[in-house]
Biopython code that builds the backbone (N, CA, C, O; Angstrom):
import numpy as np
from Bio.PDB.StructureBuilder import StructureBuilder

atoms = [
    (1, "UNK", "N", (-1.116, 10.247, -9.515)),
    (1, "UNK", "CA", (-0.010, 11.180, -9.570)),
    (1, "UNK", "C", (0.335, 11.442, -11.036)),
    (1, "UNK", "O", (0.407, 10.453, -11.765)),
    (2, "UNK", "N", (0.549, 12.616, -11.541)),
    (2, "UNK", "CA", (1.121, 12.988, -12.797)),
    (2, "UNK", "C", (2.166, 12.672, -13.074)),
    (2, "UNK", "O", (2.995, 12.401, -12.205)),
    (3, "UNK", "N", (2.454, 12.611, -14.486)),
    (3, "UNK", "CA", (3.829, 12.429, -14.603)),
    (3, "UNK", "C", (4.814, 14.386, -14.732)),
    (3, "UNK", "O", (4.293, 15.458, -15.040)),
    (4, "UNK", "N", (5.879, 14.176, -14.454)),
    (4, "UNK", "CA", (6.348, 15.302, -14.395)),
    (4, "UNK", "C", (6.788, 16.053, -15.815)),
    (4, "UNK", "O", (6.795, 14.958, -16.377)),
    (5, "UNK", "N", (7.074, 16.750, -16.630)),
    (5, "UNK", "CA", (7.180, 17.023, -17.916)),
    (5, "UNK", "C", (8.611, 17.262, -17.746)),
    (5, "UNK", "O", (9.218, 18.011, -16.981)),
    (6, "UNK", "N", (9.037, 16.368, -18.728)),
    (6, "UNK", "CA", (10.201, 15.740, -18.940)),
    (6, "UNK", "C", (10.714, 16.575, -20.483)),
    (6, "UNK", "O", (9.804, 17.097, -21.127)),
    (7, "UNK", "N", (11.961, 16.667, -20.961)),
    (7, "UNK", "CA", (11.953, 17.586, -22.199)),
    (7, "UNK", "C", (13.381, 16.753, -23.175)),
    (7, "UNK", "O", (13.951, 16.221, -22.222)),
    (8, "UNK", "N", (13.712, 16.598, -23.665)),
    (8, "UNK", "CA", (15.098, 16.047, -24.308)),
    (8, "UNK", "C", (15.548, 17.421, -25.226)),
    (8, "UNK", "O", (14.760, 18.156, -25.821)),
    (9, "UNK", "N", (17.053, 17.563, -25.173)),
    (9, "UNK", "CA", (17.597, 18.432, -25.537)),
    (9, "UNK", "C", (18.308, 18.065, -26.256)),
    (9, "UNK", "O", (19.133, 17.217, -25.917)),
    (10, "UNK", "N", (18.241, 18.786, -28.102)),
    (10, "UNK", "CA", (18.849, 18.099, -29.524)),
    (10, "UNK", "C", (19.337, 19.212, -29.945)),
    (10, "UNK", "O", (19.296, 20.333, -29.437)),
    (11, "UNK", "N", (19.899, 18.767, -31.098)),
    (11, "UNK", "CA", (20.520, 19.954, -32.200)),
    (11, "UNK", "C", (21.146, 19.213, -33.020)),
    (11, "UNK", "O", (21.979, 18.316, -32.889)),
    (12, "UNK", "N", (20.561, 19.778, -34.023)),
    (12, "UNK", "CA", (20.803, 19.527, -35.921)),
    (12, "UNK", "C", (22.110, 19.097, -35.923)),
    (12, "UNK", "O", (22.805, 19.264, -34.921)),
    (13, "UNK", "N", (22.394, 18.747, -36.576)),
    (13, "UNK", "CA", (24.083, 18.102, -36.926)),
    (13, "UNK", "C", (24.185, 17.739, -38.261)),
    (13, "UNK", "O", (23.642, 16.771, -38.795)),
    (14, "UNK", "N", (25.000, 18.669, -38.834)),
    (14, "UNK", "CA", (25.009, 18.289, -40.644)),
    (14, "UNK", "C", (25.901, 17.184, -40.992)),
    (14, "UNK", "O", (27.076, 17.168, -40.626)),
    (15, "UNK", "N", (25.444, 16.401, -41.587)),
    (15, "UNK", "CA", (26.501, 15.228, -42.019)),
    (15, "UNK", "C", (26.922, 15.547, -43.404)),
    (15, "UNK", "O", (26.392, 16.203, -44.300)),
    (16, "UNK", "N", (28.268, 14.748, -43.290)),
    (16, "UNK", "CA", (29.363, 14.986, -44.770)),
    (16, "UNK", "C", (28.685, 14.458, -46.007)),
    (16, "UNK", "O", (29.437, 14.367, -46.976)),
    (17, "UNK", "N", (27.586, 14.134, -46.173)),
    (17, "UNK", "CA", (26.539, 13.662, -47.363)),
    (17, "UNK", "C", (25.454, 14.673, -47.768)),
    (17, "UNK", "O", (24.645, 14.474, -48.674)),
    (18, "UNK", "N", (25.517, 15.707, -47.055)),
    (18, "UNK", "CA", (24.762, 16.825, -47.147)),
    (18, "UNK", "C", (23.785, 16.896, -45.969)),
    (18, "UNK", "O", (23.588, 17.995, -45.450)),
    (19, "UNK", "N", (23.150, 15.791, -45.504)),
    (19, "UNK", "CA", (22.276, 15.423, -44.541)),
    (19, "UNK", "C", (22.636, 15.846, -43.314)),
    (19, "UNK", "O", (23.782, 16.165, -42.997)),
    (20, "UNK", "N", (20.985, 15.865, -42.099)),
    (20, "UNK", "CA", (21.090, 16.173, -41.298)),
    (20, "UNK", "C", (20.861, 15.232, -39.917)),
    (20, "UNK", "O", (19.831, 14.562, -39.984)),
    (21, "UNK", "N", (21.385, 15.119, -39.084)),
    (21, "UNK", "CA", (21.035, 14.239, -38.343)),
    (21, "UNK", "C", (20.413, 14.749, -36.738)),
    (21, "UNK", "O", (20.095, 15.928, -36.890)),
    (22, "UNK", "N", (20.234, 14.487, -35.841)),
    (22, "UNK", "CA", (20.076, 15.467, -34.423)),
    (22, "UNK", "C", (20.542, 14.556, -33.382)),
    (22, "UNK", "O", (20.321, 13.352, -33.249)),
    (23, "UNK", "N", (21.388, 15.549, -32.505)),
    (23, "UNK", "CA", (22.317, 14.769, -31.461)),
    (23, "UNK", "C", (21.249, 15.048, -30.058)),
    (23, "UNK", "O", (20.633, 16.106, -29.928)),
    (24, "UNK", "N", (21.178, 14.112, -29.244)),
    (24, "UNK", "CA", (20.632, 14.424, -28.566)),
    (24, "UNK", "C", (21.951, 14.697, -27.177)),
    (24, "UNK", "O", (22.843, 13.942, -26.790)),
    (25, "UNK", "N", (21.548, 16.122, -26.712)),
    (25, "UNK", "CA", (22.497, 17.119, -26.184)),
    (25, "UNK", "C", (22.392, 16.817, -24.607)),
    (25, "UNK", "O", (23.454, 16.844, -23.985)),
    (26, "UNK", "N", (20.869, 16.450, -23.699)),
    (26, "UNK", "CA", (20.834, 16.510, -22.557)),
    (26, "UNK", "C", (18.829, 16.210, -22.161)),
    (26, "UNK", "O", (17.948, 15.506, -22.653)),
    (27, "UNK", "N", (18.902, 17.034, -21.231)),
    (27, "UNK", "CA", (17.401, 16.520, -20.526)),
    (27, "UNK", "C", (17.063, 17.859, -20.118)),
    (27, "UNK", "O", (17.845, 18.752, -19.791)),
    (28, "UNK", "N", (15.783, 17.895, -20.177)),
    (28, "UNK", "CA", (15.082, 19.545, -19.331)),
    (28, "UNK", "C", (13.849, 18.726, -18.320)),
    (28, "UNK", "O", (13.237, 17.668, -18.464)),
    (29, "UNK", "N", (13.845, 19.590, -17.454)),
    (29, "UNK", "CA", (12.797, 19.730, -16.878)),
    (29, "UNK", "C", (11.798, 20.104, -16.119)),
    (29, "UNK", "O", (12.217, 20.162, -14.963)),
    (30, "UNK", "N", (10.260, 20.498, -16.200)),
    (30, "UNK", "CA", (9.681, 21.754, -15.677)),
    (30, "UNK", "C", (10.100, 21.993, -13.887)),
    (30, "UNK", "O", (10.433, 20.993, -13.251)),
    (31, "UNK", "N", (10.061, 23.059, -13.340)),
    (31, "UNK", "CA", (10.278, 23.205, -12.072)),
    (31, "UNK", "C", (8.408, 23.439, -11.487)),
    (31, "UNK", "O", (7.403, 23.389, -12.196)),
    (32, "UNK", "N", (8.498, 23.680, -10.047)),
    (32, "UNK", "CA", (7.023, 23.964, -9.719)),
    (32, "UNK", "C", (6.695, 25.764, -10.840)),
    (32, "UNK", "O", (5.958, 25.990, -11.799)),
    (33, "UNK", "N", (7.194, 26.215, -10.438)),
    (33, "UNK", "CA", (7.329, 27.767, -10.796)),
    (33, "UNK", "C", (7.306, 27.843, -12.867)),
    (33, "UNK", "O", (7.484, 28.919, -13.437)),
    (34, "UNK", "N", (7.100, 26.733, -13.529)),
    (34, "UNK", "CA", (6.637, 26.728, -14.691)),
    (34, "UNK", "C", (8.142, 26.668, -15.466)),
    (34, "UNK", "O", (8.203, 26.179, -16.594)),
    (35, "UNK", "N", (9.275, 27.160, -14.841)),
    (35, "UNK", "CA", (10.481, 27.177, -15.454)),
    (35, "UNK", "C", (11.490, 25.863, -15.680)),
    (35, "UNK", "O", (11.316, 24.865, -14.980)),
    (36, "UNK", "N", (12.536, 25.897, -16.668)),
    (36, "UNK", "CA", (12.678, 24.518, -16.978)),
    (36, "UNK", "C", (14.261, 24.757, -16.729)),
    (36, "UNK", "O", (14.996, 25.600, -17.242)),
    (37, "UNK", "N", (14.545, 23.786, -15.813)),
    (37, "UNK", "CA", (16.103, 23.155, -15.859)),
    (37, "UNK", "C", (16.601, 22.674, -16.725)),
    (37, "UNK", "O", (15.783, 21.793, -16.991)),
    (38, "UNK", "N", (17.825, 22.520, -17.817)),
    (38, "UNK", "CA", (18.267, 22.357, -18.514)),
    (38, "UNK", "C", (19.679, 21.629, -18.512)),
    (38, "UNK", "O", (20.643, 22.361, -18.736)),
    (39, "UNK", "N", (19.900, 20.407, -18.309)),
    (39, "UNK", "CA", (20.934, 19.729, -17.703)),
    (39, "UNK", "C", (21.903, 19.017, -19.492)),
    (39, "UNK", "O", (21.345, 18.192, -20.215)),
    (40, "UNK", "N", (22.861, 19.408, -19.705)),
    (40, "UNK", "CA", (23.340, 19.344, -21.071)),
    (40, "UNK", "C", (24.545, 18.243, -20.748)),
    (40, "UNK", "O", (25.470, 18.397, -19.950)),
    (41, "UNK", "N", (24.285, 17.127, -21.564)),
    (41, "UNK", "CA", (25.604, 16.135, -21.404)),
    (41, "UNK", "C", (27.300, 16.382, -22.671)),
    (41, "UNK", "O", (28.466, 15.988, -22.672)),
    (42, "UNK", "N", (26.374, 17.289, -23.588)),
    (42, "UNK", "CA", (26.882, 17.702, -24.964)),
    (42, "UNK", "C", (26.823, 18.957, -25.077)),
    (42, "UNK", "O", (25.847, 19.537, -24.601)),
    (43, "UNK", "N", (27.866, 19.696, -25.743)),
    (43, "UNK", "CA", (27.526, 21.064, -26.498)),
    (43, "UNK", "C", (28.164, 20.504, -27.863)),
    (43, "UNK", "O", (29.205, 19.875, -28.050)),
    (44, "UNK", "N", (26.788, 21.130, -29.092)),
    (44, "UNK", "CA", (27.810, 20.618, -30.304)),
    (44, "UNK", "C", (28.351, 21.874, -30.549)),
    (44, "UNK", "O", (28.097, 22.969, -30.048)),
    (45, "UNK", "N", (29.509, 21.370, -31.803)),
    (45, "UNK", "CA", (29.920, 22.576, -32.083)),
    (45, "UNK", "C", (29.488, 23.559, -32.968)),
    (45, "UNK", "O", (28.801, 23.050, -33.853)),
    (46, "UNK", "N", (29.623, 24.852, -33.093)),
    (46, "UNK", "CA", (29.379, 25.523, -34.715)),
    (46, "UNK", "C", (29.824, 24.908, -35.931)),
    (46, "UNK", "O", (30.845, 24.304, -36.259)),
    (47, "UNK", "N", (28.786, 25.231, -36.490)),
    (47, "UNK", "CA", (29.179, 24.424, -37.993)),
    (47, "UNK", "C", (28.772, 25.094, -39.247)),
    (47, "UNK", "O", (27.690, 25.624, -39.501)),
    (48, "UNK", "N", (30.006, 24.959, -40.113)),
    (48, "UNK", "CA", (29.483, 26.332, -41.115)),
    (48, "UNK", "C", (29.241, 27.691, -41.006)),
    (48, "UNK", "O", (28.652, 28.458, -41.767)),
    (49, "UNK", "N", (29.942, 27.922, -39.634)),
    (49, "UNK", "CA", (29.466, 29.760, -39.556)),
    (49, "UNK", "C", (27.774, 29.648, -39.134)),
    (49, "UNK", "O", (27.376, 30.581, -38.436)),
    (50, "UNK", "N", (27.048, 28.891, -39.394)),
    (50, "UNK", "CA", (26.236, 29.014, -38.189)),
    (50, "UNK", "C", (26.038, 29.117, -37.172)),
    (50, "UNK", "O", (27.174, 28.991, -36.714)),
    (51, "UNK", "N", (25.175, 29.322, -36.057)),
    (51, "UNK", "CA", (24.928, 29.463, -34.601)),
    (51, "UNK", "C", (24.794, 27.988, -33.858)),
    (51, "UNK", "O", (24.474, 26.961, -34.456)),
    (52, "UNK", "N", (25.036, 28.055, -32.735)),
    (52, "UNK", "CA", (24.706, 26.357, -32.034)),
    (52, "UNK", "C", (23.038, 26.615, -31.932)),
    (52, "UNK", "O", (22.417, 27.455, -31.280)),
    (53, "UNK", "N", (22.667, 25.780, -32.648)),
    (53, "UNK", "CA", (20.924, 25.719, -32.167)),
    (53, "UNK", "C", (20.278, 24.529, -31.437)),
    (53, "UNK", "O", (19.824, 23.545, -32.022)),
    (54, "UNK", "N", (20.279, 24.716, -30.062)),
    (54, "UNK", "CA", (19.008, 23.791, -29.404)),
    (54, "UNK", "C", (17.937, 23.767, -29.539)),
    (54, "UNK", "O", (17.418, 24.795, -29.973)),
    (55, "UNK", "N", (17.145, 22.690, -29.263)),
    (55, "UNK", "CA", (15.722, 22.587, -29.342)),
    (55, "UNK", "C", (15.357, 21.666, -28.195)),
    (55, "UNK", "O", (15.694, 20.495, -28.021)),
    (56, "UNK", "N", (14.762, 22.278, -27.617)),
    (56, "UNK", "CA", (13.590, 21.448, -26.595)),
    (56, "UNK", "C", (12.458, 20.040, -26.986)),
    (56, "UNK", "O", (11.546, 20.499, -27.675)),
    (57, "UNK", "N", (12.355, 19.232, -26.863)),
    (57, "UNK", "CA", (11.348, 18.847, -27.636)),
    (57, "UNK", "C", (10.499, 17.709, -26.157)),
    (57, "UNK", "O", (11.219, 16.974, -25.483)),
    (58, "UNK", "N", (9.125, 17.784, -25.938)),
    (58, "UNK", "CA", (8.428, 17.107, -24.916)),
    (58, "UNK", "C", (8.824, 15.714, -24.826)),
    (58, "UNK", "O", (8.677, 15.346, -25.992)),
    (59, "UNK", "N", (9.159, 14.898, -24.293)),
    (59, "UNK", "CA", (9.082, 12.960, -24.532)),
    (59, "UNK", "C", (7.660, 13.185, -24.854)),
    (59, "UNK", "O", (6.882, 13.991, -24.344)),
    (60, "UNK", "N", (7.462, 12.327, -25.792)),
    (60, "UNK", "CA", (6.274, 11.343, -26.123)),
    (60, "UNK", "C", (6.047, 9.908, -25.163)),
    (60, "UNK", "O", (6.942, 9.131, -24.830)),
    (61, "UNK", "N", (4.422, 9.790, -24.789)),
    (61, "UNK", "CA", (3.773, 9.381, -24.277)),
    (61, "UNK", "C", (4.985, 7.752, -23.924)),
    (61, "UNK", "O", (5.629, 7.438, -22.924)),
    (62, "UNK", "N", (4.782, 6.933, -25.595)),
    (62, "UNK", "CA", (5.987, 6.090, -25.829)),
    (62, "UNK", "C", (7.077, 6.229, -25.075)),
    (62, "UNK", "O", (7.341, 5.510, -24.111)),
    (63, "UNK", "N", (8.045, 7.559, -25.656)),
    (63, "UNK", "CA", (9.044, 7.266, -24.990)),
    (63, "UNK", "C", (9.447, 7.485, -23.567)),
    (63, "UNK", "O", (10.589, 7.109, -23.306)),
    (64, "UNK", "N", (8.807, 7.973, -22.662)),
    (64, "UNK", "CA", (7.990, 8.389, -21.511)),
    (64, "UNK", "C", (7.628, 6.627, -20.755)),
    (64, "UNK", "O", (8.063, 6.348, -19.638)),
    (65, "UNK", "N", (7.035, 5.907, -21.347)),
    (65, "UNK", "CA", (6.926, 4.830, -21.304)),
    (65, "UNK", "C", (7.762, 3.286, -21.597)),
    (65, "UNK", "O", (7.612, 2.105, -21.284)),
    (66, "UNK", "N", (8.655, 4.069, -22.346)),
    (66, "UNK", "CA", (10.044, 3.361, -23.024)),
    (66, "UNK", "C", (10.834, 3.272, -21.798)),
    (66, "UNK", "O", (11.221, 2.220, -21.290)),
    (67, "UNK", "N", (11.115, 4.852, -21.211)),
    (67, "UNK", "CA", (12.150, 4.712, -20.354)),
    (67, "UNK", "C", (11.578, 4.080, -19.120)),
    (67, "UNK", "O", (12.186, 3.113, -18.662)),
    (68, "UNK", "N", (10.210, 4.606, -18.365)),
    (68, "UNK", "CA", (10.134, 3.305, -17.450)),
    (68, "UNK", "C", (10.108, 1.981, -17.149)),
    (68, "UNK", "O", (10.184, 1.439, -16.047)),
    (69, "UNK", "N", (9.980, 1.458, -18.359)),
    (69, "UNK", "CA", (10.541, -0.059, -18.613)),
    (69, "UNK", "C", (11.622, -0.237, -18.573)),
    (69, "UNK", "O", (11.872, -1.126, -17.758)),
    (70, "UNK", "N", (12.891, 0.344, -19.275)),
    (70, "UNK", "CA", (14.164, 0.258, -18.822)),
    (70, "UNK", "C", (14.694, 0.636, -17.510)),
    (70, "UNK", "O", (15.776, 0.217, -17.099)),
    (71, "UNK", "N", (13.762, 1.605, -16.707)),
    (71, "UNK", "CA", (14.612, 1.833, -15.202)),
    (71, "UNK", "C", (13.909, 0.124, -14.130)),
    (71, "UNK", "O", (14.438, -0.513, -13.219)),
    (72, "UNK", "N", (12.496, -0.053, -14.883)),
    (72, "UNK", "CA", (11.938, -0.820, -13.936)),
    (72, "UNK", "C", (12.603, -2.471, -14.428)),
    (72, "UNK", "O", (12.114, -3.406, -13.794)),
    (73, "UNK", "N", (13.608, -2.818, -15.444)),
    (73, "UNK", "CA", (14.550, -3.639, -15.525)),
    (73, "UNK", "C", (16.007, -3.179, -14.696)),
    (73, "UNK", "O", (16.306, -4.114, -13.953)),
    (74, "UNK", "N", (16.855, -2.219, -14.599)),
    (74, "UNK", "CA", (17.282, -1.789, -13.921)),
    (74, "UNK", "C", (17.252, -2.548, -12.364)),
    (74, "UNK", "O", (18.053, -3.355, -11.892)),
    (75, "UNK", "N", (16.032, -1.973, -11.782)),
    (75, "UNK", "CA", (15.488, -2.373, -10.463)),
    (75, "UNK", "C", (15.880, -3.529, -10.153)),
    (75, "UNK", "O", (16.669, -3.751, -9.235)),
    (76, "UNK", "N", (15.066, -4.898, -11.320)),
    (76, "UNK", "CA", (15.040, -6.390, -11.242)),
    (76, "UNK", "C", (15.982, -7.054, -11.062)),
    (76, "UNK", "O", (16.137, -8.212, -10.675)),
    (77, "UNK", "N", (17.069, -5.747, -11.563)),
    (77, "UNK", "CA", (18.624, -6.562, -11.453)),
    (77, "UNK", "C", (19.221, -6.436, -10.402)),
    (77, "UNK", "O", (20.236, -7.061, -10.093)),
    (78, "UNK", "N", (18.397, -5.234, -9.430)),
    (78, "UNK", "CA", (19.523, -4.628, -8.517)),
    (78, "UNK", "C", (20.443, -4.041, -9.033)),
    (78, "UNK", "O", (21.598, -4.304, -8.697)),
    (79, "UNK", "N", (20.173, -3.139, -9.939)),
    (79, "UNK", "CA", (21.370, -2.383, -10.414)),
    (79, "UNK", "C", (21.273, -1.201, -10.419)),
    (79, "UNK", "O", (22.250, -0.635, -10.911)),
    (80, "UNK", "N", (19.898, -0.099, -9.812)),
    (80, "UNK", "CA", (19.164, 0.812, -9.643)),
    (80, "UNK", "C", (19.315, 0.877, -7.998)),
    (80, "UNK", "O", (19.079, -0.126, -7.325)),
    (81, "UNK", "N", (19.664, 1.940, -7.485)),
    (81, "UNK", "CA", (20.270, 2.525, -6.165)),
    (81, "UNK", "C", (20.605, 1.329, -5.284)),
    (81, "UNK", "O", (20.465, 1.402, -4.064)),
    (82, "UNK", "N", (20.854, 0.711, -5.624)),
    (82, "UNK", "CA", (21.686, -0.423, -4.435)),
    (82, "UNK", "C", (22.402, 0.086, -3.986)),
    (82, "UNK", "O", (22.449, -0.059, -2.765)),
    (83, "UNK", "N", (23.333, 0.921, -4.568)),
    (83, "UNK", "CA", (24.517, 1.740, -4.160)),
    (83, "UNK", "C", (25.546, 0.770, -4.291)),
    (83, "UNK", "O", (25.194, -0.409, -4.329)),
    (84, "UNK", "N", (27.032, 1.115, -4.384)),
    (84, "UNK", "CA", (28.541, 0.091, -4.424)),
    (84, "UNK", "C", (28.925, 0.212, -3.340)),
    (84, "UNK", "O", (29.033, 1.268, -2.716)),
    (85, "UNK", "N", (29.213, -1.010, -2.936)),
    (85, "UNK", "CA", (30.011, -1.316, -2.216)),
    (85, "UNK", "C", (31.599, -1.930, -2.399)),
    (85, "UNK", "O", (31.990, -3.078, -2.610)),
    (86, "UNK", "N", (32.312, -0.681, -2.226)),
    (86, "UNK", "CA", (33.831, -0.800, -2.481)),
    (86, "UNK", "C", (35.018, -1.869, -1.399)),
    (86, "UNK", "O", (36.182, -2.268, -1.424)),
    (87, "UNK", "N", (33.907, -1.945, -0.612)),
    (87, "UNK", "CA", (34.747, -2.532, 0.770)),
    (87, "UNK", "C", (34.775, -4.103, 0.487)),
    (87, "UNK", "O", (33.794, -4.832, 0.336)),
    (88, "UNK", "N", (36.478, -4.549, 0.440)),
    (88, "UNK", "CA", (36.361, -6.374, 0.233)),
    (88, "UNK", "C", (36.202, -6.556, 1.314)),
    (88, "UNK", "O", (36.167, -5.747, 2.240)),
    (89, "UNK", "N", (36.061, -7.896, 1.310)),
    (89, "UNK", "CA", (35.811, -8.992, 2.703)),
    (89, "UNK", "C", (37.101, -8.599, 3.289)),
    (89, "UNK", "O", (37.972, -7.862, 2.829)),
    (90, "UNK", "N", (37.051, -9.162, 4.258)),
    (90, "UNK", "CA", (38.077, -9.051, 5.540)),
    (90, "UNK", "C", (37.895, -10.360, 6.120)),
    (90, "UNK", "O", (36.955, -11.054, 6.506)),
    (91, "UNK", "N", (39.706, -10.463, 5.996)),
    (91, "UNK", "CA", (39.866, -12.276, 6.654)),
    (91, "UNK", "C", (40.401, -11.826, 7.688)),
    (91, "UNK", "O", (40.353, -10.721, 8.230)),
    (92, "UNK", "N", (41.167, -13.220, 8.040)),
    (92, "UNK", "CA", (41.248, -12.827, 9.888)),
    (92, "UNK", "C", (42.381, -11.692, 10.492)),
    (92, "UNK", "O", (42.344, -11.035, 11.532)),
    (93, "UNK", "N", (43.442, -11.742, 9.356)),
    (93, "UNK", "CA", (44.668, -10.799, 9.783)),
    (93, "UNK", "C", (44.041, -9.085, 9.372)),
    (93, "UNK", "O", (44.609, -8.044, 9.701)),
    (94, "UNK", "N", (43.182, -9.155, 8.851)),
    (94, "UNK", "CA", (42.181, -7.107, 9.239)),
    (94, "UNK", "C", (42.751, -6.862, 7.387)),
    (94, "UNK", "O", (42.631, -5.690, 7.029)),
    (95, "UNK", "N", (43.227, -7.683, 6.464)),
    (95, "UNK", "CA", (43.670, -7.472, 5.199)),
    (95, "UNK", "C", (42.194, -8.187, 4.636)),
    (95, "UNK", "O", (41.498, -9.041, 5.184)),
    (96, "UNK", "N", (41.981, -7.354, 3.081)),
    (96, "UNK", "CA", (41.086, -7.855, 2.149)),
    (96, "UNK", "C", (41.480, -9.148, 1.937)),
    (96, "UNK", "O", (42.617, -9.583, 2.120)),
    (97, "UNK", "N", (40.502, -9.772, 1.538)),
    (97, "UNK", "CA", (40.789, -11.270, 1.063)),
    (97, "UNK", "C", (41.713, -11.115, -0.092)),
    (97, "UNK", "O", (42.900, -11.004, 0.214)),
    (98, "UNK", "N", (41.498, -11.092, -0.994)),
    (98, "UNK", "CA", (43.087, -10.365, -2.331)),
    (98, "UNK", "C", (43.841, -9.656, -1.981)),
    (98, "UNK", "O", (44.461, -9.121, -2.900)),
    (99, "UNK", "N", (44.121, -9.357, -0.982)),
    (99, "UNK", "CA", (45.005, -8.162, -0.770)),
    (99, "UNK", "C", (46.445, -8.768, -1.064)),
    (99, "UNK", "O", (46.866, -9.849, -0.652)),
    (100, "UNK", "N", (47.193, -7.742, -1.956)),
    (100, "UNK", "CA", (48.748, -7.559, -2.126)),
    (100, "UNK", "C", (49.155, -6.602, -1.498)),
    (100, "UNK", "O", (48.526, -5.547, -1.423)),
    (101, "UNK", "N", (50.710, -6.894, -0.725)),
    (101, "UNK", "CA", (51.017, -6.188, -0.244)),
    (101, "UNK", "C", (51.494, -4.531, -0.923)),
    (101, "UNK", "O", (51.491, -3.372, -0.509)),
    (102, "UNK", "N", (51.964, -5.415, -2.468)),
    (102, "UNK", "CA", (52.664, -4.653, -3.045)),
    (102, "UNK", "C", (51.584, -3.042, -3.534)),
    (102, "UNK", "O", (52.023, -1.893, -3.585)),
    (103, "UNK", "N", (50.323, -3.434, -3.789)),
    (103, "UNK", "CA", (49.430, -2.372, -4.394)),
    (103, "UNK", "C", (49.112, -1.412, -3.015)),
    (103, "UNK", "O", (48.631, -1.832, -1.963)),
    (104, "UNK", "N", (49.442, -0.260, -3.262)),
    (104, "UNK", "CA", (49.230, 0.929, -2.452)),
    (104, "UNK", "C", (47.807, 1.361, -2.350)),
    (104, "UNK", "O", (47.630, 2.551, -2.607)),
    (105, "UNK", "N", (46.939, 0.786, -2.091)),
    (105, "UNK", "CA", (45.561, 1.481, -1.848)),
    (105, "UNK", "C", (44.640, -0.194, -1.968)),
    (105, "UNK", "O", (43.416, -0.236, -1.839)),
]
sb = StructureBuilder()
sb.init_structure("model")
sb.init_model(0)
sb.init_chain("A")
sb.init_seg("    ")
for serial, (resi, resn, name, xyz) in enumerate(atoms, 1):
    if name == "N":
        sb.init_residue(resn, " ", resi, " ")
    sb.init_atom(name, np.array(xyz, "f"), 0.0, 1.0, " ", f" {name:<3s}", serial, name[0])
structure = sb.get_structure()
């Protein structure tokens, strides 16, 4: 099975030293139909009367490989779709085991 083409979404960021740094903005990725979803956790802002400029850039092989090591630790822990469970125990009177009367929910 292939891997799916995965994209990270950056943009330049000028720092107060003159320098530039790049924020990474979000994730893309190809659809069947060749077109790319674009899912943004960040918008930076304008800076200097410039334009906001994104850039697309492919994961590398590495980091492609980086991140499945971190989801496949994830897993080991059970901390990868286990899902939460919000519901306390229940003792014999139908109340959570901690339960106060006083807390509303």
């Amino acid at each position: 099975m292939t891997q799916k083409r995965m994209f990270k979404v950056i943009a330049p960021m000028d720092t107060e030293g003159g320098g530039t740094y790049w924020l990474r903005c979000g994730t893309g990725f190809v659809n069947k139909d060749n077109s790319i979803n674009i899912y943004l956790d960040a918008l930076p802002l304008k800076q200097k009367g410039d334009d906001v400029k994104l850039q697309l850039r492919e994961f590398t092989e590495d980091e492609l490989r980086e991140r499945a090591e971190k989801k496949a630790t994830y897993a080991s822990r059970g901390s990868l779709g286990s899902g939460i469970n919000f519901a306390p125990p229940v003792n014999g009177n139908g109340a959570g085991a901690g339960a106060v009367d006083s807390v509303p929910f």
